[in-house]
ZALUMDO-198031 format. One record per residue (C-alpha): residue in one letter; z negated, x negated, y negated. Coordinates in Angstrom, 2 decimals. Layout:
REM residues N
A:Z:X:Y
...
REM end
This chain:
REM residues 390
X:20.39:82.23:12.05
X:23.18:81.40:14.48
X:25.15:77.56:13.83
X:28.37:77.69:15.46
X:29.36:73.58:15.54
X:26.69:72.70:12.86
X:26.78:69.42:11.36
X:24.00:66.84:12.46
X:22.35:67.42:8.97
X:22.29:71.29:9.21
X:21.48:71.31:12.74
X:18.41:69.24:12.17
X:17.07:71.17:9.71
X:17.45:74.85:11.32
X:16.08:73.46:14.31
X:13.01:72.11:12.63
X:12.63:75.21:10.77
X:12.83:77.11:13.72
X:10.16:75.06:15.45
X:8.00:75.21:12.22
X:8.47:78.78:12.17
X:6.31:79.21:15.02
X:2.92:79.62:15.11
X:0.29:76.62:15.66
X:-3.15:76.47:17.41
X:-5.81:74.31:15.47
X:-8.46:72.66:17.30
X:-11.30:69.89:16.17
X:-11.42:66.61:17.14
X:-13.63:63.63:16.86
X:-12.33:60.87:14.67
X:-11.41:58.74:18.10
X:-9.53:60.91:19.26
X:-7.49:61.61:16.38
X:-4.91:58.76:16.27
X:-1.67:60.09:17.25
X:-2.48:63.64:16.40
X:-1.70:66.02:13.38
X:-3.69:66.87:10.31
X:-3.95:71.22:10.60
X:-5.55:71.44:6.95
X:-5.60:69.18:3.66
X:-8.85:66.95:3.12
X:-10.35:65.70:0.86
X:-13.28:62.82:0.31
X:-16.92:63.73:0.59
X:-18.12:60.25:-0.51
X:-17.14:57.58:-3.17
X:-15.40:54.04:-1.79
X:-17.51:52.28:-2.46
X:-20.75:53.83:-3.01
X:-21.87:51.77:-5.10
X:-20.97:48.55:-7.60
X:-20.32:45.90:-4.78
X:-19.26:42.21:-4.66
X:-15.92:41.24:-3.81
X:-16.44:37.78:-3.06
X:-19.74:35.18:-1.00
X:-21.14:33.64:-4.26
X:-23.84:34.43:-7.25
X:-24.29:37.89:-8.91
X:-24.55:36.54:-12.45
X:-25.90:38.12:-16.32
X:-25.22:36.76:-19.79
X:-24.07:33.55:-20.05
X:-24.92:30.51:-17.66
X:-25.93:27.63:-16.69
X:-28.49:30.48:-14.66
X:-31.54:29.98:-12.75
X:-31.68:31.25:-9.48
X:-32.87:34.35:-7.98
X:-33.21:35.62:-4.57
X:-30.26:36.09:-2.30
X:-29.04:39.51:-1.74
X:-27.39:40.30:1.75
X:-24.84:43.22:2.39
X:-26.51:46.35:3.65
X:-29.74:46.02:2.02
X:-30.04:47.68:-0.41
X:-33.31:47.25:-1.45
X:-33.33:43.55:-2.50
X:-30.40:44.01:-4.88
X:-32.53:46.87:-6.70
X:-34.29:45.56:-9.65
X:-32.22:44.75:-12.21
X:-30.44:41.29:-12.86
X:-31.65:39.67:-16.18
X:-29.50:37.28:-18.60
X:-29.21:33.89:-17.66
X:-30.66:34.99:-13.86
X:-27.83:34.40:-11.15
X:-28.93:35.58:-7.19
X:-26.54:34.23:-4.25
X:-24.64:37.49:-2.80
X:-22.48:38.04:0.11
X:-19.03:40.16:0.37
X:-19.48:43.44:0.08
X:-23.74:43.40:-1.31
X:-24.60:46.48:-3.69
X:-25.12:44.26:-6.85
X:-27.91:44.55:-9.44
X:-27.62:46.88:-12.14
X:-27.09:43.86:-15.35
X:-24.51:42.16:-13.24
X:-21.38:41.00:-15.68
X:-19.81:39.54:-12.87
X:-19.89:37.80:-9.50
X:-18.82:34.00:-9.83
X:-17.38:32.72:-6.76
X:-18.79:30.05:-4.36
X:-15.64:27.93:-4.77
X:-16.46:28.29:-8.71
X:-19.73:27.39:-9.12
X:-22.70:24.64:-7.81
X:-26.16:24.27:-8.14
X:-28.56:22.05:-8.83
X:-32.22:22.08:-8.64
X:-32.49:25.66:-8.61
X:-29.80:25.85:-11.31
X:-25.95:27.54:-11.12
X:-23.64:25.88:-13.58
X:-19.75:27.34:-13.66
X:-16.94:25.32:-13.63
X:-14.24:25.80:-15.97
X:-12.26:29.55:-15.32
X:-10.13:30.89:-18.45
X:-9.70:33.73:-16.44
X:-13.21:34.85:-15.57
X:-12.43:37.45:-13.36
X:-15.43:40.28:-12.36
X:-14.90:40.35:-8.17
X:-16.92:43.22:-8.38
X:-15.54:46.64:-6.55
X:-16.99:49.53:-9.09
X:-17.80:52.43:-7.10
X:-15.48:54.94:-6.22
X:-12.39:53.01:-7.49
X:-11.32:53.13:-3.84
X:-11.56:56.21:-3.75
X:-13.68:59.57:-5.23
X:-15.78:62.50:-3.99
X:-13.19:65.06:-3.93
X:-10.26:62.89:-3.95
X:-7.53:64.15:-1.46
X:-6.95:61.98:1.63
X:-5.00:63.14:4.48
X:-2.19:66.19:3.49
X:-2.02:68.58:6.41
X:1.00:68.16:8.81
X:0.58:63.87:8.10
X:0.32:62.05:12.01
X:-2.69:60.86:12.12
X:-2.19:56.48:12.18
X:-5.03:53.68:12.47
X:-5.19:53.40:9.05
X:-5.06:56.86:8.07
X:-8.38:57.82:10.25
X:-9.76:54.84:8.73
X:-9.43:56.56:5.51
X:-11.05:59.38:6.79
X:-14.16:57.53:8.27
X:-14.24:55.52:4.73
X:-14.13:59.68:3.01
X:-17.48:60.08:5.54
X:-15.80:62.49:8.46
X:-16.46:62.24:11.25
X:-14.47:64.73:12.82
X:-11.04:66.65:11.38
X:-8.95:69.64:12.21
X:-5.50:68.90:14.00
X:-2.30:70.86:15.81
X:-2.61:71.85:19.10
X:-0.25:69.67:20.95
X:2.61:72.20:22.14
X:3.08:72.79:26.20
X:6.72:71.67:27.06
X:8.33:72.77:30.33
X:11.73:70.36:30.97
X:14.48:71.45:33.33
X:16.56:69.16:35.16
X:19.78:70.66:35.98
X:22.61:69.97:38.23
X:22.92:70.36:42.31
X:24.56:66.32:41.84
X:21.26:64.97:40.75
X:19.18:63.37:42.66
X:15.53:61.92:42.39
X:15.30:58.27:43.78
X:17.40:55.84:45.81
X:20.97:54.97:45.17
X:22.81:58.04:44.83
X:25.83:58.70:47.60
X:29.57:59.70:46.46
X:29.24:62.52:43.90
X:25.61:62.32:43.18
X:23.97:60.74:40.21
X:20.81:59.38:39.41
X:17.69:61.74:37.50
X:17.39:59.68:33.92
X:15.25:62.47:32.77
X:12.29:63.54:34.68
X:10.26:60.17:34.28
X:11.56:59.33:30.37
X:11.54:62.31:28.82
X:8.15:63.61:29.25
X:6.78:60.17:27.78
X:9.08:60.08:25.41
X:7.79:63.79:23.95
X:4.26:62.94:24.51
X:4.75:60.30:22.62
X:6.18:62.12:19.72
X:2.81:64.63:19.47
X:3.62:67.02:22.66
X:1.26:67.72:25.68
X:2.55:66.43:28.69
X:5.34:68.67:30.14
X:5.72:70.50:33.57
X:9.04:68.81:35.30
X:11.05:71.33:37.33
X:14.90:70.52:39.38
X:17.28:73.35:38.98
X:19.87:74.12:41.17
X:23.34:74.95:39.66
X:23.40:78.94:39.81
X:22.13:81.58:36.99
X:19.35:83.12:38.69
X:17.71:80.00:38.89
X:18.68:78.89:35.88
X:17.14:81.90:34.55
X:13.88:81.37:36.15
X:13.19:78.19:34.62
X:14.40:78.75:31.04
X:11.70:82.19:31.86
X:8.76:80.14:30.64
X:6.60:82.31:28.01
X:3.41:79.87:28.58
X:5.65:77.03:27.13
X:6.32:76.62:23.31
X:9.02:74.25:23.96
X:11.91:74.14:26.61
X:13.85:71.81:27.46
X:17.26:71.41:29.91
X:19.28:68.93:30.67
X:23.01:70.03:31.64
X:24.54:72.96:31.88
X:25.29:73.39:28.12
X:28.92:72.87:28.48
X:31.39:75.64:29.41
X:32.58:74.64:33.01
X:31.82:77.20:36.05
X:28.16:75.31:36.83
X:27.26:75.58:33.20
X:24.72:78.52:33.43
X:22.16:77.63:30.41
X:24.33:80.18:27.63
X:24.49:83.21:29.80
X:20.69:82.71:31.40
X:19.44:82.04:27.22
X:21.37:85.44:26.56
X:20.11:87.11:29.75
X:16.91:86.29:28.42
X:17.73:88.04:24.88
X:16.95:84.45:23.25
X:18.36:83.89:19.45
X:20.86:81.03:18.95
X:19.63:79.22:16.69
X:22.46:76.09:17.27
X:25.13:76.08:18.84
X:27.14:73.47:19.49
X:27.01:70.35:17.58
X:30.38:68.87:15.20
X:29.13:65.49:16.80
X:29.69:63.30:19.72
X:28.20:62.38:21.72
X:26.08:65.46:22.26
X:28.46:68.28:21.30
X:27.38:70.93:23.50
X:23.74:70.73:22.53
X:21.89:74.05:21.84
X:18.62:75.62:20.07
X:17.30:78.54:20.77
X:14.43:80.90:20.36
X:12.85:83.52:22.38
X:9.58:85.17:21.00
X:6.67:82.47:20.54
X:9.28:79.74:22.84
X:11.71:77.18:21.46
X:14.82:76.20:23.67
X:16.20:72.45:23.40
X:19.35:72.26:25.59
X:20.45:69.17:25.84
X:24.22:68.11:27.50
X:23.56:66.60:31.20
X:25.53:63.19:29.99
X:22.37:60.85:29.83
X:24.06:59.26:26.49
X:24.67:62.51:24.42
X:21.30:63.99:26.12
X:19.25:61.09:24.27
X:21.55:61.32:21.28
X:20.36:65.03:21.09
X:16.98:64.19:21.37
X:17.20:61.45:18.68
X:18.87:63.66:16.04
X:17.62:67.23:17.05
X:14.96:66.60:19.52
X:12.52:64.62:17.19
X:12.95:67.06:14.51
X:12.12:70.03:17.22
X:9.05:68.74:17.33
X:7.73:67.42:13.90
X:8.28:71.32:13.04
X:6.05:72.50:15.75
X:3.18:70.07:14.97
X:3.95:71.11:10.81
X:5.29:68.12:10.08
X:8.05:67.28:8.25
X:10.70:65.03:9.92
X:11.63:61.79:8.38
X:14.80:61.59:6.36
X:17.83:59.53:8.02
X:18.11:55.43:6.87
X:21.30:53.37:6.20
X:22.90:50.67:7.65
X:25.71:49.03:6.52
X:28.08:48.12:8.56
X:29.68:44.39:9.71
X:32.45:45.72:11.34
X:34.75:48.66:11.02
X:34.47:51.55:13.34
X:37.58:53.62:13.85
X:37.36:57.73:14.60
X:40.08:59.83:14.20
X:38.40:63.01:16.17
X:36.88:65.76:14.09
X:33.10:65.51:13.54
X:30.65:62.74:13.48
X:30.43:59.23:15.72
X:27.20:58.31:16.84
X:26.64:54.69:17.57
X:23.91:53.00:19.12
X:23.74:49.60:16.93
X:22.18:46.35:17.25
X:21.51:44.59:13.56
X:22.49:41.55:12.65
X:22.45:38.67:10.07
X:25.91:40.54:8.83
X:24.79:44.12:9.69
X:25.10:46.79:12.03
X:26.89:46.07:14.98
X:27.87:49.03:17.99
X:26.69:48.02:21.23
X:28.59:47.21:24.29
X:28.80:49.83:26.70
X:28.30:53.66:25.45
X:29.90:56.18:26.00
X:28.53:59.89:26.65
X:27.61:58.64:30.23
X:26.43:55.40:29.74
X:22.73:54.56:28.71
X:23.33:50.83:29.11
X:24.23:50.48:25.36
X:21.55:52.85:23.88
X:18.48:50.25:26.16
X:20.53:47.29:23.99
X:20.14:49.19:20.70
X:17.90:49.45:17.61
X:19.01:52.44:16.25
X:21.64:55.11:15.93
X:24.19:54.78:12.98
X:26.40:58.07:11.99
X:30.02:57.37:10.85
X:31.83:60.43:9.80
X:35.45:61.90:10.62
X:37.83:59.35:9.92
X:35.41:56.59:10.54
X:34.32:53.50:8.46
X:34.94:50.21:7.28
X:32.95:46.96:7.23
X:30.92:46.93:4.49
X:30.50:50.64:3.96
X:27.24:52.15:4.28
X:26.21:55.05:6.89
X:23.34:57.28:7.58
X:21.25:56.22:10.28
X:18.56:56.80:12.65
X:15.65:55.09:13.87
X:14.61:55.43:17.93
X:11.37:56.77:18.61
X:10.42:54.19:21.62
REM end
């Protein structure tokens, strides 16, 4: 399906279906090496959390109603001396997280109780609560866990050592090829009359690692089709991506080498700015993210398109947009959407100094990107927004 100017909305979504349209390699990993990766399949719990009836609370496991006489202690992990059964009026010191005796009403905590020659005696408690953890109230055998397509956090591979795996299927993290374009750009130093500096090669590989991707292959592309051509010709990447060349000027080659290359539009073009000339694209089992060669509406296309790119070609699905609302107005009178990088504050979202299409110095300042439509906003009004992913 071809986009022609899509809005941000629209273009986000055919581009992650696009991506998620593709197909996805599944390999196993071991549980510490799964933070950061993608579930591949559903699972579910093969043990109960916890296993068994467990204390909550260091104190006494106690039955029926006290003062109780004392009983041996009984330590977390061993099972065996919390076996035999607890008797009325018997209490037995037990530590967080002890199996506790079959009998047990409740465990009374150490803060709630003393002894005395051998004796426990309560102090007053209306509310009497149990601290005891029944089994499986965490969770189940059976219960489901992790959904496929979920990035794998601390916590959630916690969950999955608690459910007894040890190891879990995920997503193949997708090869990426990026293309710098543009005879004017140039790799270190400061750059003479007419040349610019490379913003790309080092930052955007780490930036789409960090989003789930392998690490990607870094080519410089001079400004003519042919080899233009030969570095968008990359069947042993799943994902592409350019900078420059997505405009319409006579070194903008990145249209006529996609179509050279018989690649589908997917989008192209975006009713936004920055990052208007933006465009998606698909050739067989490879995904095309053209970004513009303006390091501002680049970024802006990877933040609003980019992100979503890849949450479709790990399976996931990519997060909705926030809100902010705004502390100051923000005029636009050109058709389309206004992104602005924003700073908060104690009144609420703020532009940044400094932005423009060529200027990054604003987007380093900011916490996020805010949308304002055609016609712009007013203090006080809410707009969609977007988190940054570093």
């Amino acid at each position: 399906m071809t986009v022609r100017r899509a809005d941000w909305r629209v273009a986000r979504a055919e581009a992650a279906d696009a991506a998620g349209a593709l197909p996805r390699t599944v390999e196993t990993v071991v549980l510490g090496d799964a933070v950061g990766r993608t579930l591949a399949a559903d699972v579910t719990s093969l043990a109960r959390v916890p296993g068994s009836d467990v204390s909550a609370m260091d104190g006494w496991a106690v039955a029926g109603e006290g003062p109780w006489r004392l009983g041996p202690s009984i330590v977390a992990g061993r099972v065996a001396n919390g076996a035999e059964a607890l008797s009325p009026g018997v209490a037995r010191p037990v530590t967080t997280g002890a199996v506790v005796p079959d009998g047990t009403d409740r465990v009374l905590r150490s803060e709630s109780g003393h002894v005395a020659d051998d004796v426990l005696t309560a102090d007053d408690d209306p509310l009497r609560p149990s601290h005891i953890r029944r089994a499986g109230e965490e969770i189940d055998r059976g219960d489901a866990l992790v959904a496929a397509g979920t990035l794998l956090t601390p916590p959630r591979v916690a969950v999955l050592a608690l459910g007894g795996h040890d190891a879990v299927s995920v997503v193949l993290r997708p090869s990426v090829a990026l293309a710098v374009l543009g005879d004017e750009v140039v790799a270190e130093g400061v750059p003479a009359r007419g040349a610019v500096r490379d913003v790309f090669s080092v930052p955007v590989p780490r930036l789409l690692e960090s989003l789930g991707t392998a690490p990607a292959t870094t080519t410089r592309v001079a400004d003519d089709l042919d080899s233009t051509v030969a570095a968008l010709d990359r069947p042993d990447s799943r994902l592409v991506v350019t900078t420059g060349g997505t405009a319409h000027g006579p070194t903008d080659h990145v249209r006529a080498a996609l179509e050279r290359l018989g690649a589908e539009l997917v989008v192209d073009g975006l009713a936004m700015r920055p990052g208007q000339p933006l465009v998606v694209a698909r050739r067989g089992e490879t995904l095309y993210l053209c970004l513009p060669g303006n390091p501002m509406a680049a970024y802006v296309g990877l933040v609003v398109v980019g992100t979503a790119v890849v949450d479709g070609l790990l399976g996931r699905r990519p997060a909705p947009p926030g809100a902010v609302t705004l502390a100051v107005d923000v005029s636009h009178p050109r058709p389309g959407s206004l992104v602005q990088a924003y700073r908060v504050t104690p009144d609420g979202a703020v532009p940044t100094e400094r932005q423009s299409s060529a200027m990054l110095r604003g987007l380093a300042d900011a916490d996020g990107l805010l949308i304002v439509p055609e016609g712009g906003a007013r203090a006080g009004e809410v707009v969609p927004a977007l988190g940054l992913p570093w």
